[in-house]
C-alpha positions as CSV (number, residue, x, y, z in Angstrom):
1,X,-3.4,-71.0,-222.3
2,X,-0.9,-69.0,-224.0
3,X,-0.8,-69.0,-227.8
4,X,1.9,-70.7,-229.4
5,X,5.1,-68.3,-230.6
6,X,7.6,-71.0,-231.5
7,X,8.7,-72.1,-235.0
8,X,5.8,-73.2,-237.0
9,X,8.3,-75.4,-239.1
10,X,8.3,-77.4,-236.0
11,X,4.7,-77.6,-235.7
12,X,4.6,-78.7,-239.0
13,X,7.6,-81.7,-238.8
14,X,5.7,-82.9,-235.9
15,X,2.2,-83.0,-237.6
16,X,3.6,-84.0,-241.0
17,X,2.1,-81.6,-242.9
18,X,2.3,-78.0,-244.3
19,X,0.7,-75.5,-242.3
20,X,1.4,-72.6,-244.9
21,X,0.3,-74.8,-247.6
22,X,3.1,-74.6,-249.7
23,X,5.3,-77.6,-248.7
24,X,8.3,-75.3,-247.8
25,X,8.0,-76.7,-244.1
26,X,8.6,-79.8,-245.0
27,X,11.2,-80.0,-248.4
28,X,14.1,-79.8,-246.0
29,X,13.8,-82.3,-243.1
30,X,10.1,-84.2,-244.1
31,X,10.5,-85.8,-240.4
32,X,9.5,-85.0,-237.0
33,X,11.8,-82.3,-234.9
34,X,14.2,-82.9,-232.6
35,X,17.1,-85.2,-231.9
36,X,15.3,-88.5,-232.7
37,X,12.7,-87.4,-235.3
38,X,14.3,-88.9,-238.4
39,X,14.2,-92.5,-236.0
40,X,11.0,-94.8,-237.0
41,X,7.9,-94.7,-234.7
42,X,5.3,-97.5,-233.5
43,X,1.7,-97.2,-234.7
44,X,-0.8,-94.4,-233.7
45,X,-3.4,-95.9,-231.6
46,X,-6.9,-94.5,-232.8
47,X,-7.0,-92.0,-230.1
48,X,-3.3,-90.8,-231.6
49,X,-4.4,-90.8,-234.6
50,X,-7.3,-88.4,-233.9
51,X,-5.3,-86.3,-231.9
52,X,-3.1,-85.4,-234.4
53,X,-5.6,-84.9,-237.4
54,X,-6.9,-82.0,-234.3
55,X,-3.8,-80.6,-233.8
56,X,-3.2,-80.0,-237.6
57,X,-6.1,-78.0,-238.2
58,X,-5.3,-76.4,-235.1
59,X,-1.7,-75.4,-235.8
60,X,-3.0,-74.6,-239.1
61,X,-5.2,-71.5,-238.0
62,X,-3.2,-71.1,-235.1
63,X,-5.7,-71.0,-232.4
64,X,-5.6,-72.3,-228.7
65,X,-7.5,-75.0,-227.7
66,X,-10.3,-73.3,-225.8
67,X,-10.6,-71.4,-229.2
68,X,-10.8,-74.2,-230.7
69,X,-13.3,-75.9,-228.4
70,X,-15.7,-73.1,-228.6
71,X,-15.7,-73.1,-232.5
72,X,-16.0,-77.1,-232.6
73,X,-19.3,-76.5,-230.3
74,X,-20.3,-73.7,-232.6
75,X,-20.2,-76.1,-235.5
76,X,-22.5,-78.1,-234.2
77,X,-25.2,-75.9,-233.5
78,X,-25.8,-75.3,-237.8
79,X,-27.3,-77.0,-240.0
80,X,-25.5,-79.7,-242.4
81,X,-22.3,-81.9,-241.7
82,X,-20.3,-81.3,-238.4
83,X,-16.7,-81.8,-239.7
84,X,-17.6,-79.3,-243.1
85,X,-19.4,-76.5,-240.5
86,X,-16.5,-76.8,-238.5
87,X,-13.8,-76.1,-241.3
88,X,-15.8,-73.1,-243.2
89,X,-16.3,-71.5,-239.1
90,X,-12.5,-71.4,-239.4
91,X,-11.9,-70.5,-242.6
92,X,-14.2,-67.8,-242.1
93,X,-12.2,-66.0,-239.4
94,X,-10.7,-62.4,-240.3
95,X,-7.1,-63.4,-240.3
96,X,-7.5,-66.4,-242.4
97,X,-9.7,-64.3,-245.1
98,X,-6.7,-61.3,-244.8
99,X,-4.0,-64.3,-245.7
100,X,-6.4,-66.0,-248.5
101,X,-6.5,-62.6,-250.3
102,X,-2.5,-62.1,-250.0
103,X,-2.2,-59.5,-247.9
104,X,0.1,-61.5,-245.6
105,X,2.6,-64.4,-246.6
106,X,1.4,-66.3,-243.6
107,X,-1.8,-66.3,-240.8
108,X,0.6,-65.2,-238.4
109,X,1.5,-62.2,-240.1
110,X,-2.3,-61.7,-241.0
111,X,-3.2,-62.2,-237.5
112,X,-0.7,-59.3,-237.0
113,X,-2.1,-57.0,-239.5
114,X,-5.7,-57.4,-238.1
115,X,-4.6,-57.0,-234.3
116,X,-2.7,-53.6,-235.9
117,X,-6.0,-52.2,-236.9
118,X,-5.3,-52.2,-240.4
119,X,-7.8,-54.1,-241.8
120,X,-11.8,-52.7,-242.6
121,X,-15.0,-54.9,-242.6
122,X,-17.4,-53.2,-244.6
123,X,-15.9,-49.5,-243.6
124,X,-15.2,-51.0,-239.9
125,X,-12.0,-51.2,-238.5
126,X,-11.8,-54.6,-236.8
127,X,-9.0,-55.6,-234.9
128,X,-10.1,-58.9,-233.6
129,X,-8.7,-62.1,-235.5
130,X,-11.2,-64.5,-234.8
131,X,-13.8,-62.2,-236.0
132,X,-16.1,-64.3,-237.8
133,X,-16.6,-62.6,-241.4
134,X,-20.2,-62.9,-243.2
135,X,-21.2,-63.3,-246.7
136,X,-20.9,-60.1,-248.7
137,X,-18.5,-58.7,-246.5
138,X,-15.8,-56.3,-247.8
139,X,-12.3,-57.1,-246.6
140,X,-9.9,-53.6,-247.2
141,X,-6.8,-51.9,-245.4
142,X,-6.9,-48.5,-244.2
143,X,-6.3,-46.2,-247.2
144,X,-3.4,-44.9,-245.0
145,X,-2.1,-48.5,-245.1
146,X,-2.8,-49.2,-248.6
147,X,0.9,-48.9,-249.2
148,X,2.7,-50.6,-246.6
149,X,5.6,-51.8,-247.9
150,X,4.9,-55.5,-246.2
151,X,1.6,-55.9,-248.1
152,X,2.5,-54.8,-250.8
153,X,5.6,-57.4,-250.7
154,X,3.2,-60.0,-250.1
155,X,0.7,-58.9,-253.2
156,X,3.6,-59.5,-255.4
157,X,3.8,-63.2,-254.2
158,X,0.1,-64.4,-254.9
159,X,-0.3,-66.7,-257.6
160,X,-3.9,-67.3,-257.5
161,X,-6.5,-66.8,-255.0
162,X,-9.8,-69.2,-253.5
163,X,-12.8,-69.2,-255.9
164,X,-14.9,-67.7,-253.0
165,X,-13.2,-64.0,-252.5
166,X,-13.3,-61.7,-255.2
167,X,-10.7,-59.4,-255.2
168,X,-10.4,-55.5,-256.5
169,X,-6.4,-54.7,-257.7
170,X,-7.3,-51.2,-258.1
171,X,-9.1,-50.9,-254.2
172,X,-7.0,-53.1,-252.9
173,X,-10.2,-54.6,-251.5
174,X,-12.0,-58.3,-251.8
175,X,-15.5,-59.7,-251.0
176,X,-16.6,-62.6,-249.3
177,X,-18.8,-63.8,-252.1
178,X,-19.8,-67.4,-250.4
179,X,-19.0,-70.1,-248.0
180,X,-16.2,-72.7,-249.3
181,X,-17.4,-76.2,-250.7
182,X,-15.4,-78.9,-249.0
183,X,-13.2,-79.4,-252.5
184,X,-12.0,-75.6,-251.7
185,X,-11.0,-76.8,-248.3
186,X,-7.8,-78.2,-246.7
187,X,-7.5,-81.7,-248.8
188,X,-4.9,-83.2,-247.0
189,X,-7.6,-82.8,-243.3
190,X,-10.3,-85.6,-242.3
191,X,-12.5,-83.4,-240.3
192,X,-14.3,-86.7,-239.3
193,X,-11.1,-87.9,-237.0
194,X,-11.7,-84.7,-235.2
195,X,-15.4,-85.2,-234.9
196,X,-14.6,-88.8,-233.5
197,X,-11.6,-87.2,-231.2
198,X,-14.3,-84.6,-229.7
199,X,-17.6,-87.3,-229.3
200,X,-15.6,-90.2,-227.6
């Protein structure tokens, strides 16, 4: 399956909620796309209802479904609650971690960056998005690429970043310092609907 290229406003009108995280998506037009999106719907069935609590966490880290499949499966295999495992296996990914530190406005522009080869894991270059980043690591661009004019844009737009990077002004560098607790997480995502959508 291809990946998705199209508008993620539209992504986010049809899930109801903001993939960036922001609201911007959805201040505008807070109703589905297309010609009859403002017009009432019927009730989700549960099935419905589980599908599309799946295909906002989906559309939210922008991966395909056999992508997501295999990190569901993943999940699974650790220790601890299903639904959690699943959400810090995705939050852990490269891209993600490059647009929770701010060098990127969006995942898709991080995803960018990383497939660019301008990002370093521990000294690394890494060029693989899903990469799955471990505890400790260090996240840095290139020192060539430490002044690219579209990070740098982006740096000046973060207000605040996650409790579990730590993040070096001067190197232009951050560390993965822990896992995420659930409160960290997505709030407006019941992992459990996806856990029910997957085991039915």
């Amino acid at each position: 399956m291809s990946r998705y290229t199209g508008s993620s406003y539209k992504q986010a009108r049809r899930v109801g909620l903001s993939l960036l995280e922001n609201g911007k998506e959805l201040a505008r037009r807070p109703y589905g796309p297309g010609q009859h999106g403002a017009d009432k719907r019927g009730k989700l069935s549960n099935y419905g209802v589980q599908l599309k609590e799946k295909q906002k966490v989906r559309f939210m880290y922008g991966l395909n479904e056999k992508q997501f499949r295999k990190t569901f499966e993943e999940a699974g295999k650790m220790k601890g609650i299903h639904g959690e495992n699943f959400l810090r296996l995705l939050e852990s990914r490269l891209d993600n971690l490059v647009y929770r530190i701010g060098f990127a406005n969006t995942r898709r522009a991080a995803r960018q960056l990383v497939n660019h080869g301008h990002i370093l894991v521990n000294g690394q270059k890494v060029d693989i998005p899903s990469f799955k980043v471990k505890v400790g690591s260090i996240i840095t661009l290139k020192d060539k690429d430490k002044d690219l004019k579209v990070v740098n844009e982006a740096l000046e737009k973060v207000v605040s970043r996650v409790e579990y990077l730590t993040y070096d002004e001067a190197k232009k560098e951050a560390t993965y310092v822990r896992l995420p607790e659930r409160q960290e997480l997505p709030a407006d995502i019941d992992e459990s609907l996806i856990v029910e959508f997957y085991n039915r």
